[in-house]
Residue, then its C-alpha position, 0 to 999 in steps of 0.5 A: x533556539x535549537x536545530x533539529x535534523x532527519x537522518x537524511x538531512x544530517x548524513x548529506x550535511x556531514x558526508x554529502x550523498x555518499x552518506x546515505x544509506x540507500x539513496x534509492x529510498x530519497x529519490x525517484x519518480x512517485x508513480x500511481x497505479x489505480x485499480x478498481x474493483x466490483x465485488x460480488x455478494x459472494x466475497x467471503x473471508x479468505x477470498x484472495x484479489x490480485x490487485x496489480x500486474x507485477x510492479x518493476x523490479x527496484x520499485x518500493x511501494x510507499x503506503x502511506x500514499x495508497x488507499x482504497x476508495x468505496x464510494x458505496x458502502x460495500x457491505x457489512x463487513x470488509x476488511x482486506x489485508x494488502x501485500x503481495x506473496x511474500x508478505x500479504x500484509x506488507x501495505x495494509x494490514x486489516x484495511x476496514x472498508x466496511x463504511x465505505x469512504x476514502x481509506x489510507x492503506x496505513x489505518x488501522x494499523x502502520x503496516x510494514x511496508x511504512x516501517x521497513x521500506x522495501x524496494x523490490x527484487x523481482x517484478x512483483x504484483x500486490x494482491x489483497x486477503x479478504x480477513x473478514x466479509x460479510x453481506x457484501x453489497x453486490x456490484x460495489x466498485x473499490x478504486x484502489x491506488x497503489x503508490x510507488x517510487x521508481x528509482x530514476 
């Protein structure tokens, strides 16, 4: 029977903490921020959002335990690439919320924030880019929940 390993578990195995790469993406305080929304009928394409006040320096913003929650259908058509003024699709990258329902921000696509972590600078807020609207349902609420880690 063989024995596989991570990366993580094979470093410490071999050379104890000093052989990680960066420690700061093993360890930490998940944190949740949650944010909601109520869009207007006028929402259209290209219509930016500021999802968060700015983030902590230090802090990386981990994808794959964010999403966007509609309880309502909020339109036709909707879909939101999220990221913040370096990169506006680092967290998601065209987030279809056009059926409503509870979204995970790595679908359709795996953005870059899962592939390449980035623990963040400066203090830093996330916004999101309308991609694509249409018949946007007036009044409809967008919970969004933004997980990070904070490095302890």
């Amino acid at each position: 029977m063989a024995n596989h390993q991570t990366d993580l578990a094979a470093r410490a195995g071999k050379l104890g903490t000093a052989g990680l790469v960066d420690g700061a993406l093993y360890n930490g305080s998940l944190m949740f921020t949650v944010a909601t929304l109520t869009l207007p009928s006028s929402t259209a394409t290209n219509d930016t959002i500021d999802l968060t006040p700015a983030l902590p320096a230090g802090a990386i913003v981990i994808p794959a335990y964010c999403r966007a929650i509609c309880h309502a259908d909020p339109g036709t058509t909707l879909v939101l690439d999220i990221g913040d003024a370096a990169d506006p699709d680092r967290y998601a990258d065209g987030l279809v919320l056009s059926s409503g329902g509870d979204v995970p921000f790595h679908t359709p696509a795996i953005p870059a924030g899962t592939t390449s972590p980035l623990k963040l600078t400066t203090d830093t807020a996330l916004t999101a880019l309308v991609t694509s609207a249409s018949s946007v349902t007036a009044d409809s609420k967008i919970k969004f929940i933004i997980a990070y880690l904070v490095i302890n």
